[in-house]
C-alpha positions as CSV (number, residue, x, y, z in Angstrom):
1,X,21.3,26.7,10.7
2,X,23.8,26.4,8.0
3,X,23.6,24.4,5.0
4,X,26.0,22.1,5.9
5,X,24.5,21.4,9.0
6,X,21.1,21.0,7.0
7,X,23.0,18.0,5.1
8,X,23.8,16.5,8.1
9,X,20.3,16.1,9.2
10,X,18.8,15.3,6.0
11,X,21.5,12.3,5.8
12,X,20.9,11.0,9.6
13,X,18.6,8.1,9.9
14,X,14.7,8.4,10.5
15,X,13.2,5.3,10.9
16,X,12.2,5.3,14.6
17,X,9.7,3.1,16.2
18,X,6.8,5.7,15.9
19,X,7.9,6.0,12.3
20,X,8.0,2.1,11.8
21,X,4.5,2.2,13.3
22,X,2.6,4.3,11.3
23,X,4.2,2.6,8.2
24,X,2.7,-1.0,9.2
25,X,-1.2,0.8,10.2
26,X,-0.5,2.8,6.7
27,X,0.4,-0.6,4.5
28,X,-2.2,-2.8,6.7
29,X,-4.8,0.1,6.1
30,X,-4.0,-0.2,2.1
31,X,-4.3,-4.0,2.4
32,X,-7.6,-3.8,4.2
33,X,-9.0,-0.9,1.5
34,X,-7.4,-3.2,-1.8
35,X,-9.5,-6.3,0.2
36,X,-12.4,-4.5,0.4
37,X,-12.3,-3.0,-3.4
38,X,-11.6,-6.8,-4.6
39,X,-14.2,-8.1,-2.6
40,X,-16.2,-5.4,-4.5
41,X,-15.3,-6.0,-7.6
42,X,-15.8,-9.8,-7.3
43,X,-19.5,-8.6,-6.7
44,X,-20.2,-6.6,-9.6
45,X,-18.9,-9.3,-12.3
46,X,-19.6,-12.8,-10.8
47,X,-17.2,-13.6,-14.0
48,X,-14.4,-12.0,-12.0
49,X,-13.7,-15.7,-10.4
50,X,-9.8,-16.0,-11.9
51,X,-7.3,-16.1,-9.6
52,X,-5.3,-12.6,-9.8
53,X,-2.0,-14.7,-11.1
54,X,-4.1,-15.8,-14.4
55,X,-4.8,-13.2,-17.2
56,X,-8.2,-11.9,-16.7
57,X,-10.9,-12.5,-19.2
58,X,-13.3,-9.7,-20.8
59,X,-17.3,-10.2,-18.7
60,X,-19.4,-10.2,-21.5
């Protein structure tokens, strides 16, 4: 293959429905995971009760 047809196919688009589908399980897997590590976190300091818009305050 020649590097200008290399170019070519580097430049052509790749978003394709698989590809679109593994992006939304990947982000919704993320989502689920960030849930679950907020839900965690919410455990360990009982403090941790701010919404995530406010500045958070120091658990003493």
């Amino acid at each position: 293959m020649s590097g200008q047809d290399h170019n070519l196919n580097l430049s052509s688009p790749m978003h394709t429905d698989d590809f679109d589908q593994r992006v939304a399980r990947a982000v919704e897997s993320f989502l689920y995971d960030l849930d679950y590590m907020l839900l965690e976190e919410q455990h360990l300091r009982p403090c941790f009760k701010v919404p995530l818009v406010r500045p958070l305050t120091v658990c003493n």
